[in-house]
Structure formats: structure tokens, C-alpha cells
C-alpha positions in Angstrom: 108.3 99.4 83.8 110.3 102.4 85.4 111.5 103.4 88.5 108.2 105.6 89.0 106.0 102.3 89.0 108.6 100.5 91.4 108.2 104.0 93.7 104.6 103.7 93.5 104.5 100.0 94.0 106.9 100.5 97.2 104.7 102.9 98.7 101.4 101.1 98.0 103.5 98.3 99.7 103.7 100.1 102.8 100.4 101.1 103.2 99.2 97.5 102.7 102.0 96.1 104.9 100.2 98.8 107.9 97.3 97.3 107.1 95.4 100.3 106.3 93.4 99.5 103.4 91.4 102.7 103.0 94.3 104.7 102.5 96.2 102.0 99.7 92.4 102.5 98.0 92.9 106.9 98.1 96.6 106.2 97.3 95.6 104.2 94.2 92.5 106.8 93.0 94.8 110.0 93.6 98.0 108.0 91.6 95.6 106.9 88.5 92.1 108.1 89.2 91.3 104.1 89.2 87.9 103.3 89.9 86.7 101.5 93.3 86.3 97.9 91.6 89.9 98.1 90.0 91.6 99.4 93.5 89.7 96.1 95.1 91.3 93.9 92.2 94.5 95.4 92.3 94.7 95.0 96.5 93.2 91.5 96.0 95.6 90.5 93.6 99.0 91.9 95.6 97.3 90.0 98.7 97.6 86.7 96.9 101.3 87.9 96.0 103.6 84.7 98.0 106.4 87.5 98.0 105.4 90.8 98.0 107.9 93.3 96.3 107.9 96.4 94.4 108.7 94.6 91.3 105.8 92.2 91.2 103.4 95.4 92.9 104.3 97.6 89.8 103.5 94.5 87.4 100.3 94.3 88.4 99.4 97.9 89.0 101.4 98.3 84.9 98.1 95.5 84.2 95.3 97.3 85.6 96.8 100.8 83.9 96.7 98.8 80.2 92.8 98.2 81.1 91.4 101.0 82.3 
């Protein structure tokens, strides 16, 4: 994982850390054109996240990218 995932992680980071949900799900279909169930999964998953960094945000969002 590179420094663009981390960048993309940090920023989806902030948007969910404003609570602001809607924008995190356009964030996430403008950055990979992910569909509306994966955008739920991903959030859901980085919600259950006990420390949320950029790191563990890019791992999962690295997942989801290998599955779509």
C-alpha cells in the first residue's frame, strides 16, 4: 500500500470523523466508482475500527479494491 491509499484513507477519515456520511459515500464512488453496498461495507467496517488511522483505513479500502 502507498502513500496515495494512506492520502485517501486520511481524507475518508475526516469526512467520517465530521460525521457526514453522504459525502465519505460520494468521496468513495468518485475515488473508485465503488458501488453503494461496498461504500456501506467499507464505512461499516472503519466504524468498527478501535483505532481509526490512515493505515488501517487504506487496508481495508486496498480489500474492497481486490473485490470489486
Amino acid at each position: 500500500m502507498g502513500s496515495v491509499w494512506r492520502h485517501h484513507a486520511k481524507h475518508l477519515a475526516n469526512l467520517l470523523g465530521e460525521n457526514d456520511e453522504l459525502k465519505a459515500h460520494l468521496y468513495l464512488e468518485q475515488l473508485m466508482l465503488f458501488p453503494v453496498d461496498i461504500q456501506d461495507k467499507i464505512i461499516e467496517d472503519i466504524a468498527k475500527l478501535p483505532r481509526c488511522n490512515s493505515d488501517e483505513i487504506a487496508e481495508i479500502i486496498n480489500y474492497y479494491t481486490s473485490r470489486v
